[in-house]
PAZAPA-4460 file (N, C-alpha, C; in steps of 0.05 Angstrom, whole numbers, plus 32768, in hexadecimal, padded with zeros to 4 digits):
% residues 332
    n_x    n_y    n_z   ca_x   ca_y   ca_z    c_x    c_y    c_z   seq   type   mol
   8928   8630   88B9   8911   863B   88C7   8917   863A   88E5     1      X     A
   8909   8652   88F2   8919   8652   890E   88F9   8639   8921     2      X     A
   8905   8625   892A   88FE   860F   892C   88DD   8614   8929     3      X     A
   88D2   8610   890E   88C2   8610   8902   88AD   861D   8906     4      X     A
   88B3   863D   8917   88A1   864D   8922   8891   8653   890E     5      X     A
   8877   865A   8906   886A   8663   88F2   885A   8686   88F3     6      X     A
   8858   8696   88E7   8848   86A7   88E5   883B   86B0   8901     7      X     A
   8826   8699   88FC   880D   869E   8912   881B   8698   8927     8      X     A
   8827   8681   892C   883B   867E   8949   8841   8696   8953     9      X     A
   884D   869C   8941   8864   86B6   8943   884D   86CA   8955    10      X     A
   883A   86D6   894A   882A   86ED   894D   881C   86E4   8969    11      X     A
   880D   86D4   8966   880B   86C7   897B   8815   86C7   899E    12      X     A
   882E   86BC   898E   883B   86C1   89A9   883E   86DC   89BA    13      X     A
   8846   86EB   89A8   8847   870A   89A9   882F   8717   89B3    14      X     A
   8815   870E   89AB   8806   8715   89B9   87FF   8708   89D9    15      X     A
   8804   86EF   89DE   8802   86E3   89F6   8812   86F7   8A11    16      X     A
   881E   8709   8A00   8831   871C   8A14   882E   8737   8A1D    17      X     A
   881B   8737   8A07   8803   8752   8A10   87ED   874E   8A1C    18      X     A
   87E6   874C   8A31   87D4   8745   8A3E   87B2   8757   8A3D    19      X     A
   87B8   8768   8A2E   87A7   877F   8A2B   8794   8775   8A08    20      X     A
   87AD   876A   8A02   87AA   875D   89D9   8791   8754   89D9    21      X     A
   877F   874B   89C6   875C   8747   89BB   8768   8737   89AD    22      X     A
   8778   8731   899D   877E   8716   8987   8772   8725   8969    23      X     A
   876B   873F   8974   8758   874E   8957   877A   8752   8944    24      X     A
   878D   875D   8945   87A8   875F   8936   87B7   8744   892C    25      X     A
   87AC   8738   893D   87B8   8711   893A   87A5   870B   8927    26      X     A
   8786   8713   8921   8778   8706   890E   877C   8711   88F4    27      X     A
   8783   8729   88F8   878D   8740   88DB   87A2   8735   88CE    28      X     A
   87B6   872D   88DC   87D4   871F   88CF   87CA   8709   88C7    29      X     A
   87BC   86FB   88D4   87AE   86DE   88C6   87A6   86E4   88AA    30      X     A
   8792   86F0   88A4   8785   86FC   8889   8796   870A   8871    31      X     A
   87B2   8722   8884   87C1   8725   886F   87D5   870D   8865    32      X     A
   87D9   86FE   887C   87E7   86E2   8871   87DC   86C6   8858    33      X     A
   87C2   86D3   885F   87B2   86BA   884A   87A6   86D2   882C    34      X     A
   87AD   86E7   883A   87A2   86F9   881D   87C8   86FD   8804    35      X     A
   87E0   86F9   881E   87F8   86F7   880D   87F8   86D5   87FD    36      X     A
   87EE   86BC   8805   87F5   86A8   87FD   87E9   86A5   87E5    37      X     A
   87C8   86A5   87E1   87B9   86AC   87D2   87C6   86C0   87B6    38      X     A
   87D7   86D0   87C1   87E2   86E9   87AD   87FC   86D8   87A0    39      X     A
   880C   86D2   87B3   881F   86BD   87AD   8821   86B0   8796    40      X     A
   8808   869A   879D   87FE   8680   8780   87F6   8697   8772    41      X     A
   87EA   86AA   8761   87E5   86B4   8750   8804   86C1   8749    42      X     A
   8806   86CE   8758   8828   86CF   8747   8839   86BE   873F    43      X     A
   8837   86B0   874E   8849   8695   874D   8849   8685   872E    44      X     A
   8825   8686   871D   8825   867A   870E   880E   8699   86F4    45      X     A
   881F   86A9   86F7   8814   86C5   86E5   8816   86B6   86CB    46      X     A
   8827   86AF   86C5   8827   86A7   86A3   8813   869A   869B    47      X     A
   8808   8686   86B2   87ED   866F   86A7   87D4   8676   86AC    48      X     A
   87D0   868F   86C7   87B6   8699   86D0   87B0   86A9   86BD    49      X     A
   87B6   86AE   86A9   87A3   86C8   869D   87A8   86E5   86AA    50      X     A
   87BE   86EC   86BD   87BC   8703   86C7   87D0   8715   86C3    51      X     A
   87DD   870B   86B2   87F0   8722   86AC   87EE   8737   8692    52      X     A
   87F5   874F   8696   87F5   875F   8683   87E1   8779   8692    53      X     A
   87DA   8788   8680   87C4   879F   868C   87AB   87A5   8688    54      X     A
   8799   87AC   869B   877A   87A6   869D   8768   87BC   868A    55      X     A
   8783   87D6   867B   877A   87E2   866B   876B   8801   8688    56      X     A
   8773   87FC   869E   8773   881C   86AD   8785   8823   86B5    57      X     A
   877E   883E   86C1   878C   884B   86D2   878C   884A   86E9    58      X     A
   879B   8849   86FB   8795   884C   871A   879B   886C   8723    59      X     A
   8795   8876   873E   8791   888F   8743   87AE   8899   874A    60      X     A
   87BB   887E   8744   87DE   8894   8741   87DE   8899   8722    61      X     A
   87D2   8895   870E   87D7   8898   86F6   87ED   8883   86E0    62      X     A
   87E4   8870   86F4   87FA   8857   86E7   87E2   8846   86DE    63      X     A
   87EC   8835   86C9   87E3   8824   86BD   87D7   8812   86CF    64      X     A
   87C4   8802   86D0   87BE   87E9   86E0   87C1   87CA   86D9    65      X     A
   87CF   87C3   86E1   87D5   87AC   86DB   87BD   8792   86EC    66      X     A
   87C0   8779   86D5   87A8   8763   86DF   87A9   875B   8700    67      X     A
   87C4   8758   8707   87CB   8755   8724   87C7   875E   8732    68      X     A
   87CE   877D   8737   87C3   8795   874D   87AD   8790   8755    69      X     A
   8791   8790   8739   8779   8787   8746   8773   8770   8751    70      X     A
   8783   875C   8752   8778   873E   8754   878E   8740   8776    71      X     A
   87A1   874E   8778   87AC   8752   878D   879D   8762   87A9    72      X     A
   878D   877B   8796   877F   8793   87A7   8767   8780   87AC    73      X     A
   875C   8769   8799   8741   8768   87AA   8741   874F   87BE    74      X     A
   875E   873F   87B8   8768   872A   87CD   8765   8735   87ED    75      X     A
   8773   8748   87E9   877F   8754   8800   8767   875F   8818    76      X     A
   874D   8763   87FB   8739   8775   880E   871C   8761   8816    77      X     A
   872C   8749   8804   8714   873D   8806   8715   872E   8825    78      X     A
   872F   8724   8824   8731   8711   8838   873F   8722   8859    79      X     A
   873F   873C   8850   873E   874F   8871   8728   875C   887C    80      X     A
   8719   8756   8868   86FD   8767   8870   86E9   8753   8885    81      X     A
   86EE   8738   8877   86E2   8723   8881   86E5   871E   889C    82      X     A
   86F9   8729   88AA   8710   8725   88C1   86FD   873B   88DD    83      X     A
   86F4   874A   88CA   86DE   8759   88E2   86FE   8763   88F8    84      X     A
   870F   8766   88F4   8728   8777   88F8   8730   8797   88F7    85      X     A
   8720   87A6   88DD   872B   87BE   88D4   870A   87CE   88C7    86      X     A
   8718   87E8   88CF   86F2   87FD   88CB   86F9   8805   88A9    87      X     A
   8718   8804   88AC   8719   880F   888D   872E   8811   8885    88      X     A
   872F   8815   8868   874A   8802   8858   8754   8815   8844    89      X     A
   876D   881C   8842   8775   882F   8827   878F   8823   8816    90      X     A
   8783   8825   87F6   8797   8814   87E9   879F   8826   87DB    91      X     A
   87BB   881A   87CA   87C3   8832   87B9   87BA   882F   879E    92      X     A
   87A9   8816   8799   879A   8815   877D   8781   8821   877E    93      X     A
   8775   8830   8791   8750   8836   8795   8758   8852   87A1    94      X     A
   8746   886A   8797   8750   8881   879A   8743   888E   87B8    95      X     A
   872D   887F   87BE   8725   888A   87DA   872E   886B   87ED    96      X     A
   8727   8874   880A   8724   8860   881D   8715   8849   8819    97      X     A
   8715   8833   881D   8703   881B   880B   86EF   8817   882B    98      X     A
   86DC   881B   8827   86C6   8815   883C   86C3   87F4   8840    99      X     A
   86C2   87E5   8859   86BD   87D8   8860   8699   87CA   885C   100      X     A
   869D   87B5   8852   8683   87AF   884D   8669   87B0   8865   101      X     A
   864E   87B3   885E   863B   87B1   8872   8639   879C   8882   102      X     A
   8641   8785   8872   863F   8769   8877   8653   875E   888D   103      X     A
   8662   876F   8893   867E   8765   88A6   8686   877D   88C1   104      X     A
   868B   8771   88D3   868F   8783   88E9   86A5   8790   88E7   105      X     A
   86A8   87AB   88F7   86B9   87C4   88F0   86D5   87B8   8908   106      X     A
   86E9   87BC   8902   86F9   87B6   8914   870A   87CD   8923   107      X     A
   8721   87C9   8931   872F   87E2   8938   8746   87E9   8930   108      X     A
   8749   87DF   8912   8762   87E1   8903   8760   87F6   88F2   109      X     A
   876E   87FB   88E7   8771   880D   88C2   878C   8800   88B6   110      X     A
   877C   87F1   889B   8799   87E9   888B   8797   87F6   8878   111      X     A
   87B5   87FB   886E   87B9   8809   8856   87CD   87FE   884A   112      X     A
   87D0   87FA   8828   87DC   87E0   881C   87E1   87F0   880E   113      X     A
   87FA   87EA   87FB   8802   87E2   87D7   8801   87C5   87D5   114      X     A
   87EA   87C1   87C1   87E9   87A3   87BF   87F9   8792   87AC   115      X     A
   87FE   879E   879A   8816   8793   878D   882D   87A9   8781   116      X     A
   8843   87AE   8796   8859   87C3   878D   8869   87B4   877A   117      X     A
   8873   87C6   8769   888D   87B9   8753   8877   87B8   8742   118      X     A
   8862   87BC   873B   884F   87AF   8722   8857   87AF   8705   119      X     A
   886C   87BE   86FA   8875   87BD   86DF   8884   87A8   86E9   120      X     A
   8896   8799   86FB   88A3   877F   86F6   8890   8766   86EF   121      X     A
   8877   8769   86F0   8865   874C   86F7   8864   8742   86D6   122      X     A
   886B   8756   86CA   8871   873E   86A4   888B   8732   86A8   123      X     A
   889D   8740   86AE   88B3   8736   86AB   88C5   871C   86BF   124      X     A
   88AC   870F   86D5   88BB   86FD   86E8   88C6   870D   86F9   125      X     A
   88BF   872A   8706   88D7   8733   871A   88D1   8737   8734   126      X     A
   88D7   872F   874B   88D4   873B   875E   88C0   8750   8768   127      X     A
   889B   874D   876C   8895   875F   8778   8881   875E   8797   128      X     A
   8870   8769   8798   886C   8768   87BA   885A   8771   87C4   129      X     A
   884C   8777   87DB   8837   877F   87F0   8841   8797   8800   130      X     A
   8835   87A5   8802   8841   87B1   881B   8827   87C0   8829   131      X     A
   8830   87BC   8847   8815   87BF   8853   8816   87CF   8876   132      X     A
   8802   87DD   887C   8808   87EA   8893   87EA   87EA   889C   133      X     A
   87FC   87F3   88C1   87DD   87EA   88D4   87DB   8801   88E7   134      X     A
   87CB   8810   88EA   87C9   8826   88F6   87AA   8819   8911   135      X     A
   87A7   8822   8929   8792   8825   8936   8776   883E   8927   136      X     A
   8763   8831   8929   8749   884F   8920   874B   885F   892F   137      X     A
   8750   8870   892A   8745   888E   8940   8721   8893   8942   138      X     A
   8716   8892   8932   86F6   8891   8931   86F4   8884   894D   139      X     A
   86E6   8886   8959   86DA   887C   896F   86BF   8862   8962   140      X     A
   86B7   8853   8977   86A0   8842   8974   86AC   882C   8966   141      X     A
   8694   881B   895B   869C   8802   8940   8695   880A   8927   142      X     A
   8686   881E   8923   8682   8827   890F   8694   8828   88F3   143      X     A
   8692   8830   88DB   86A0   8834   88CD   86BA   884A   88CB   144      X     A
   86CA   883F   88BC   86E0   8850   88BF   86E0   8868   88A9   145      X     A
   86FC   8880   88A6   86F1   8890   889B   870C   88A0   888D   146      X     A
   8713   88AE   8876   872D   88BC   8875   8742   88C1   888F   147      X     A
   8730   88CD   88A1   8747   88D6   88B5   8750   88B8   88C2   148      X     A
   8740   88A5   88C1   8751   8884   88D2   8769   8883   88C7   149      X     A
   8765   8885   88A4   8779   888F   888F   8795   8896   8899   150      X     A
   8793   88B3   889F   87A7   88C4   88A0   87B0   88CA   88AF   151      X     A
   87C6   88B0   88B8   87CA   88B6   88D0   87F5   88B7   88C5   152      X     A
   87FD   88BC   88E1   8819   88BC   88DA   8827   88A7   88E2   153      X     A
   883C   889F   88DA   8850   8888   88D8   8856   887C   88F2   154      X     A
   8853   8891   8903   885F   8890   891C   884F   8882   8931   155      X     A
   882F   887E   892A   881C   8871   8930   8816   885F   8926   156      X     A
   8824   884B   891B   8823   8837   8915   8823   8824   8929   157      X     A
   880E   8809   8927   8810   87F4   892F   8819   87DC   892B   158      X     A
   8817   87D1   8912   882B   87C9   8900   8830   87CF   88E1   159      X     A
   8843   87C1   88D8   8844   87CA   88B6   8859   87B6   88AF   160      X     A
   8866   87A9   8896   8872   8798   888B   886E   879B   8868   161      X     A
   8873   8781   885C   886E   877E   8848   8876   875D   883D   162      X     A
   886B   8756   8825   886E   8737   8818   887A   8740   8809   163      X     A
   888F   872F   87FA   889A   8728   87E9   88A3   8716   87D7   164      X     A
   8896   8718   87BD   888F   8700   87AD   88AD   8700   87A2   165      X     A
   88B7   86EA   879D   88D0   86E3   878D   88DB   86CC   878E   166      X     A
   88F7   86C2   8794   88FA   86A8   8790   88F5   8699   87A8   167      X     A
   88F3   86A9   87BD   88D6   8698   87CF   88CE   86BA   87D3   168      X     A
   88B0   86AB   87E7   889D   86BE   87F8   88A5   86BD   880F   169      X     A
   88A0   86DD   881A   88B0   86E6   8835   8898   86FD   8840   170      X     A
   8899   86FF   884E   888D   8712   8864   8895   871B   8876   171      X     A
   889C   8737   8878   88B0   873F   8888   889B   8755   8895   172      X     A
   8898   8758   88B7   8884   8769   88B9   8894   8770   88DA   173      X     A
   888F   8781   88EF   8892   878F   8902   8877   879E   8912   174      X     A
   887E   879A   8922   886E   87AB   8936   887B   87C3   8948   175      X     A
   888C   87C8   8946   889F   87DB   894A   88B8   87D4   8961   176      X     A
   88AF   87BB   896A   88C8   87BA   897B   88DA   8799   896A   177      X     A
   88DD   879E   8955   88F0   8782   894A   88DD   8784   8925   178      X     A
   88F6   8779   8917   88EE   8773   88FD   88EF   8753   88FB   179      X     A
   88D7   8743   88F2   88E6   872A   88E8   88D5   871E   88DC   180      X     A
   88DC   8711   88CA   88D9   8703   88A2   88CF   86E6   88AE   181      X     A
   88C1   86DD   889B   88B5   86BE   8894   88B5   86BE   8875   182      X     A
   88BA   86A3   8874   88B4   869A   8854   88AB   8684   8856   183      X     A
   88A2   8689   883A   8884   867B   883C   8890   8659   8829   184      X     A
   8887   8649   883F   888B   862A   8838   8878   8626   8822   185      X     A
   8871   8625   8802   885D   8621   87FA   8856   85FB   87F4   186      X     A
   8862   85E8   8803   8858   85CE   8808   8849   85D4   881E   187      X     A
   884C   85DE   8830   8837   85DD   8847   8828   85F8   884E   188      X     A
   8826   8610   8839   8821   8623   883E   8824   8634   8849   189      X     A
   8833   8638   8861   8832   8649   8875   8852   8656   887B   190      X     A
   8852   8666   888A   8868   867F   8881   887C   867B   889D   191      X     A
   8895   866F   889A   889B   8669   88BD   88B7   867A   88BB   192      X     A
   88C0   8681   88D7   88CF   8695   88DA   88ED   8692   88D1   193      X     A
   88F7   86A5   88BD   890A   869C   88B1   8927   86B4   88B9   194      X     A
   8921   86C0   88BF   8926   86DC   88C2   8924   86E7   88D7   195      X     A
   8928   86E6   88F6   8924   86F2   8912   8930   8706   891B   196      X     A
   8928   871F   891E   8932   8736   8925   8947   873E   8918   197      X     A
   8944   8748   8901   894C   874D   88ED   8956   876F   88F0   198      X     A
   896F   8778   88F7   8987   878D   88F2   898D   8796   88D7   199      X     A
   8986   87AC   88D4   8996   87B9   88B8   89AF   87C3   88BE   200      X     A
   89C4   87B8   88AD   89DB   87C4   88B6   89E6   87DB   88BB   201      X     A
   89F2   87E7   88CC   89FC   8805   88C9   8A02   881F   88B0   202      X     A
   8A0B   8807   88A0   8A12   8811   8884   8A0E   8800   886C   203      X     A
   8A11   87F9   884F   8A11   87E7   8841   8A23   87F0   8829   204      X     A
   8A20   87E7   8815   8A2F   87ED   8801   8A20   87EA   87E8   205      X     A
   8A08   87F1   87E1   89FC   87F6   87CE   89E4   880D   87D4   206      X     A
   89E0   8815   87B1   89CB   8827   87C0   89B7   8826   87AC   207      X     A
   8998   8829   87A9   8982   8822   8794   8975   8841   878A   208      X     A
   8979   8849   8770   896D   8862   8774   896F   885E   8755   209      X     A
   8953   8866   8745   8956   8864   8726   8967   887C   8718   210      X     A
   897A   8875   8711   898A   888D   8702   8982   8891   86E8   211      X     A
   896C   888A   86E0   8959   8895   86BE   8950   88AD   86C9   212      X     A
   894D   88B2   86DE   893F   88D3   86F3   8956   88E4   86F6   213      X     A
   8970   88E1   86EC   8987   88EB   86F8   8984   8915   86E4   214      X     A
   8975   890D   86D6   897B   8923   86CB   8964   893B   86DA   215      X     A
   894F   892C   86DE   8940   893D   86F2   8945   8940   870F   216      X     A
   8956   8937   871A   8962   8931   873B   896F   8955   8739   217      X     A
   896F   895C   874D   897B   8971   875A   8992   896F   8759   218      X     A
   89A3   898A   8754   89BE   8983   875B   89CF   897A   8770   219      X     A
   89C4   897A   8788   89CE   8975   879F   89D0   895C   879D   220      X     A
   89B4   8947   8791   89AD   8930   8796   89BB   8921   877F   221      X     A
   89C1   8931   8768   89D1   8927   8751   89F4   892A   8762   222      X     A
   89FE   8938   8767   8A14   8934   8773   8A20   8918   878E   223      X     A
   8A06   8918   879C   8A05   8902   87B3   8A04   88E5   87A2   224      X     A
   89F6   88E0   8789   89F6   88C7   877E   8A12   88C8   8770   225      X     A
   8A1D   88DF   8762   8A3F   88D9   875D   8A50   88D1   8777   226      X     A
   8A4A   88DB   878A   8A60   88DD   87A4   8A60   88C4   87A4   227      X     A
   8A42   88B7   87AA   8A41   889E   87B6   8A4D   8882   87A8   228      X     A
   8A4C   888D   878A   8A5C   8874   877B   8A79   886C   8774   229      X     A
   8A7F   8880   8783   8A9D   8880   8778   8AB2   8880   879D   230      X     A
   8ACC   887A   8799   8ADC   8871   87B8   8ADF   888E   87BC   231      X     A
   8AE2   8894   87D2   8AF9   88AE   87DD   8AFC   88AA   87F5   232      X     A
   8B06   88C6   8800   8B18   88B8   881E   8B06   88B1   8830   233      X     A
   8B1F   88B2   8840   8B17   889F   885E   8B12   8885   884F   234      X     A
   8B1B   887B   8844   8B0C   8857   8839   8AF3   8855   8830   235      X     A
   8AEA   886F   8827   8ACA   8867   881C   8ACA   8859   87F9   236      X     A
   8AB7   884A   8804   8ABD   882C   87EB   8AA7   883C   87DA   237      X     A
   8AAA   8832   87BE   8A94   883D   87B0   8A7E   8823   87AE   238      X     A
   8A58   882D   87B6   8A44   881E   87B5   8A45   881A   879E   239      X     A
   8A33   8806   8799   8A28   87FD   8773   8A0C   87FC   8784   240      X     A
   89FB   8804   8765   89E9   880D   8761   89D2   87ED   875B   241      X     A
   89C4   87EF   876C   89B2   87D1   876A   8992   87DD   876E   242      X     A
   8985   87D9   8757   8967   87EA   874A   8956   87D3   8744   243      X     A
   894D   87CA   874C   8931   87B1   8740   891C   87C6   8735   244      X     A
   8918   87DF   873A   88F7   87ED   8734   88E2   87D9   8743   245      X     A
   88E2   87D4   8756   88C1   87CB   876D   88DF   87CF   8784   246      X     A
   88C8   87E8   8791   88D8   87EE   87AE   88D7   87D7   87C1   247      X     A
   88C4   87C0   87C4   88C6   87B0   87D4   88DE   87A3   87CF   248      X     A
   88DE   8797   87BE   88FD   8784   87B4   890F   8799   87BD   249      X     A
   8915   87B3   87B1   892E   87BF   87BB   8933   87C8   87D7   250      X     A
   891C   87D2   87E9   891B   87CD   8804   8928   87B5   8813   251      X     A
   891C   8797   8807   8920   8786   880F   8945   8783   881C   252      X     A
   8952   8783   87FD   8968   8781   8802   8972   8791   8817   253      X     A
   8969   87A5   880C   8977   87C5   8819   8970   87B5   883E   254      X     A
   895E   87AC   8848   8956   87AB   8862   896E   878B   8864   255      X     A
   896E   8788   8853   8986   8766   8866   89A0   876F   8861   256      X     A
   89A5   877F   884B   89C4   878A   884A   89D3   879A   884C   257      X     A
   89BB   87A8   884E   89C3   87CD   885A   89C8   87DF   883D   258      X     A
   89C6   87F4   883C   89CF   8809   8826   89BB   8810   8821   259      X     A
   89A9   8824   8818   899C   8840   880B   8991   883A   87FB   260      X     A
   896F   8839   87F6   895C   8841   87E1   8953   885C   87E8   261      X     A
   8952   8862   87D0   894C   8882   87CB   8935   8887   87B2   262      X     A
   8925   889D   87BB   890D   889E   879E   890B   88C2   87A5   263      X     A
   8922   88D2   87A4   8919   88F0   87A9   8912   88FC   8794   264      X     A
   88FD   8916   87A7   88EF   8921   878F   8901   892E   8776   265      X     A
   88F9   8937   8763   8909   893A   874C   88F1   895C   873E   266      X     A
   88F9   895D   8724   88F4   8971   8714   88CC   8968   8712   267      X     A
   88CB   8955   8708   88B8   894B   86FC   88A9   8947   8714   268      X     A
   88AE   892E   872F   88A3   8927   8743   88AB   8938   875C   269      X     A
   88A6   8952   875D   88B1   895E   8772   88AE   895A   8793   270      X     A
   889C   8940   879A   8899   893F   87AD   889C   891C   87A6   271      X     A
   88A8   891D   8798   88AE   88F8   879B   8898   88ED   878B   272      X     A
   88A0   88D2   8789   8888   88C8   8772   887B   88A9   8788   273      X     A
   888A   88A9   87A3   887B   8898   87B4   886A   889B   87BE   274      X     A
   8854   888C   87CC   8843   8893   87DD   8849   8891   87FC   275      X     A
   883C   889D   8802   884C   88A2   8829   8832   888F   8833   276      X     A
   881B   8887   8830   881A   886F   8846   8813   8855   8836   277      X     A
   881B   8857   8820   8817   8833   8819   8835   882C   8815   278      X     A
   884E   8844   880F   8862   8833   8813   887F   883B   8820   279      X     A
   887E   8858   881E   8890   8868   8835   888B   8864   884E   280      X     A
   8873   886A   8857   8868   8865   887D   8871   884F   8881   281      X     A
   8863   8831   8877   8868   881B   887E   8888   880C   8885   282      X     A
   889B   8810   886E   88B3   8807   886E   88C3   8818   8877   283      X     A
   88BA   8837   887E   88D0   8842   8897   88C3   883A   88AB   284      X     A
   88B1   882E   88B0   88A9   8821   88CA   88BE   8810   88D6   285      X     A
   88C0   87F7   88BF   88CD   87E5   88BD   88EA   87E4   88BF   286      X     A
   88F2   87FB   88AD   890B   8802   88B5   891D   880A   88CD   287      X     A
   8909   881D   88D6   890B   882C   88EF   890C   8815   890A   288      X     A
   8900   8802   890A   8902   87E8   891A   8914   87DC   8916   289      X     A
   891E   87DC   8904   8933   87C5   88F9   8957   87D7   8904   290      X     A
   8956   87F7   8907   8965   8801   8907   8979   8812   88F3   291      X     A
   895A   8810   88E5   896A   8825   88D2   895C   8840   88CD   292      X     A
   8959   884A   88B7   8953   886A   88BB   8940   886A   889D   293      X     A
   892D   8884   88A2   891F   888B   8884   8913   88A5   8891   294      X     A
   8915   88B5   8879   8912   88D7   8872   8911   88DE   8855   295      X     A
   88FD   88F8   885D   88F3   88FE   883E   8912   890A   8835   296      X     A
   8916   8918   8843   8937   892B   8842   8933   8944   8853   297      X     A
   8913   8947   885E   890E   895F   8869   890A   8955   8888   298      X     A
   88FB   8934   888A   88F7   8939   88A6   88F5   8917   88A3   299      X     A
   88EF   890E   88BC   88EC   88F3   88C2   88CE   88E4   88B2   300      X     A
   88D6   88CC   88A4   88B2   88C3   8894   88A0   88BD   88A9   301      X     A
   88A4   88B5   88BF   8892   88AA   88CF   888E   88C1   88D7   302      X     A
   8892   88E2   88DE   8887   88F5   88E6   8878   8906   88CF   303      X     A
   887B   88F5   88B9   8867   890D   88A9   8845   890F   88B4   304      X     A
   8839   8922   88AF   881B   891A   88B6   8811   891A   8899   305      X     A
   8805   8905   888F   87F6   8902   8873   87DF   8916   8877   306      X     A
   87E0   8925   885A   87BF   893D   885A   87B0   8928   8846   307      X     A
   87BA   8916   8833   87AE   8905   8820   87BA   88E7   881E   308      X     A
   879E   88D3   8813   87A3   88C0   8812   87B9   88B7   8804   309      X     A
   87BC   88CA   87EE   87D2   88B5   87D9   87E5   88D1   87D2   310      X     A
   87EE   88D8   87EA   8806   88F4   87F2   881E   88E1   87E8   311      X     A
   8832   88F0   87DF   884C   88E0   87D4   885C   88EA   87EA   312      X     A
   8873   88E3   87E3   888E   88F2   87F4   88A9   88E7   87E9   313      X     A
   88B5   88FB   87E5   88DA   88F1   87E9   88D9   88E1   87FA   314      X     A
   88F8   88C3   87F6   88F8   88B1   8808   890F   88AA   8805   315      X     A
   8925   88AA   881D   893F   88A0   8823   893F   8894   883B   316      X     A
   8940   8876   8830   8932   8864   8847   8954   884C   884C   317      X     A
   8958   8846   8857   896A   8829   8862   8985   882C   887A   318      X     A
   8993   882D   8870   89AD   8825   888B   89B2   8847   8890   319      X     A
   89B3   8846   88AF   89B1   885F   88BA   89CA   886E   88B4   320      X     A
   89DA   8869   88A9   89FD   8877   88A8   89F9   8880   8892   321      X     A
   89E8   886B   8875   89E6   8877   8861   89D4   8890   885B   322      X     A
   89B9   8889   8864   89A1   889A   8868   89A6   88BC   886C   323      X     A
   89BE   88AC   8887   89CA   88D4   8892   89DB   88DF   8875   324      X     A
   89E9   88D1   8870   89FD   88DB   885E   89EE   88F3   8843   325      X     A
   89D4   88D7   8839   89C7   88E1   8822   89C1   88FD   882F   326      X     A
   89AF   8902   883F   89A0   891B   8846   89AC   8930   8850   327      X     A
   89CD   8926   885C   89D1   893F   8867   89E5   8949   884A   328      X     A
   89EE   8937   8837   89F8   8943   881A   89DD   894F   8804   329      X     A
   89D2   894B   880C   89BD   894C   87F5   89AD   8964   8803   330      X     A
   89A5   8969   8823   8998   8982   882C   899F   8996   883F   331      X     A
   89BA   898A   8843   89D6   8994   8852   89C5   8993   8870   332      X     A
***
């Protein structure tokens, strides 16, 4: 631990340097930090809580819902709302904007979450995660917030990160000028800096992309996943292929070791099967700070403008040498 800085230290400090700062963004990270720990112990002990398996719905992506998502989505909303921080909140389990209660003051934030990504790993013990982004309201006043606080683009971001549950807890989040991780001590609770300005490498040597889709992939994009696995000249080494299914885990890596996650659109998902602001916006945020690169294949993620809450997109997100390679083989 870098001499036992913690979380709040961390933020903290950072704000002491803005002289303009309200402590309103310092109280938000507080809440998503006690809404990840909270999430933590329930994962931590799924087998004995009663929460694993599925709640018997659908959510408005058309996926199954699992016991967690909800116990995740109402963690997350319970304990940011309280924070009198944010006018209004959009998740990827609730199909409109989630209104801020009467009972709590409107803040000058907009968060927007996946509360628990990876959710088909959560039977099996695997690796899954948070991911979360912070935009300013455009609405004027204190009043409530509204779709358009919503829809805003990548590029306006104030902050964004994500948690990651696994063989420890980590939190890796940015504000656009530096990336850097905490994990979470669970004897003393609290998440101290493990990880300081955190570089994605130029290039890597693996790449994450489900090849059960290979038959629906485009030909261009079916040719770039042959190129990429196998050696040819100039000394190009052949990647291996490293897939968990929860983009957080495979981000993760992808962001400490460099090399390429990919989810492009296909036959079936022609515009991708991700969502662009609960989990494309946020981690090319992240990326893009860290120094690396993310694109649908048509244009930069942080310049898309969202027309809808739960808009998908193609996504070739990690080490900038790789990123170019995919897109300029795949859309010349």
């Amino acid at each position: 631990m870098a001499h036992g800085i913690t979380l709040e230290h961390h933020i903290l400090r950072r704000q002491r340097a803005v002289p303009e700062a309200t402590g309103e963004l310092t109280r938000l990270f507080h809440q998503l930090s006690l809404a990840s720990k909270i999430i933590a112990s329930k994962v931590g002990k799924a087998g004995l809580a009663n929460v694993l398996g599925l709640t018997g719905d659908v959510n408005v992506q058309g996926e199954e819902v699992q016991k967690l998502d909800i116990f995740a989505n109402n963690t997350i909303v319970s304990c940011v709302e309280a924070s009198g921080t944010v006018c209004v909140m959009g998740s990827e389990e609730v199909e409109e904007p989630i209104a801020i209660s009467p009972h709590h003051p409107k803040g000058k934030y907009v968060l927007q979450f996946d509360p628990l990504d990876g959710s088909g790993n959560i039977d099996i013990n695997a690796s899954i995660g948070t991911i979360f982004s912070i935009h300013q309201r455009k609405t004027e006043g204190t009043g409530p917030g509204n779709l358009g606080d919503c829809l805003q683009p990548g590029r306006d971001l104030v902050a964004a990160g994500y948690i990651i549950y696994g063989s420890s807890n980590m939190l890796v989040y940015s504000t656009g000028d530096g990336v850097h991780g905490f994990t979470l001590d669970p004897a003393i609770g609290e998440f101290f800096l493990s990880h300081e300005n955190i570089v994605i490498p130029e290039r890597g040597d693996t790449y994450s992309i489900n090849e059960g889709n290979y038959h629906r992939w485009s030909e261009p994009t079916q040719r770039w996943v042959d190129w990429i696995k196998r050696p040819g000249a100039d000394d190009k080494k052949a990647y291996r292929l490293r897939y968990i299914g929860a983009m957080v885990a495979d981000f993760h890596r992808t962001l400490l070791t460099g090399g390429i996650f990919v989810y492009p659109g296909d036959s079936k998902n022609t515009n991708g099967k991700l969502r662009l602001l609960y989990e494309a916006s946020p981690l090319s945020f992240v990326v893009e700070a860290a120094g690396g690169r993310a694109s649908s294949g048509e244009e930069r993620i942080l310049d898309i403008e969202p027309t809808a809450l739960h808009q998908r997109t193609p996504l070739f997100i990690g080490s900038k040498g790789d990123v170019d390679d995919a897109v300029a083989k795949i859309f010349g």
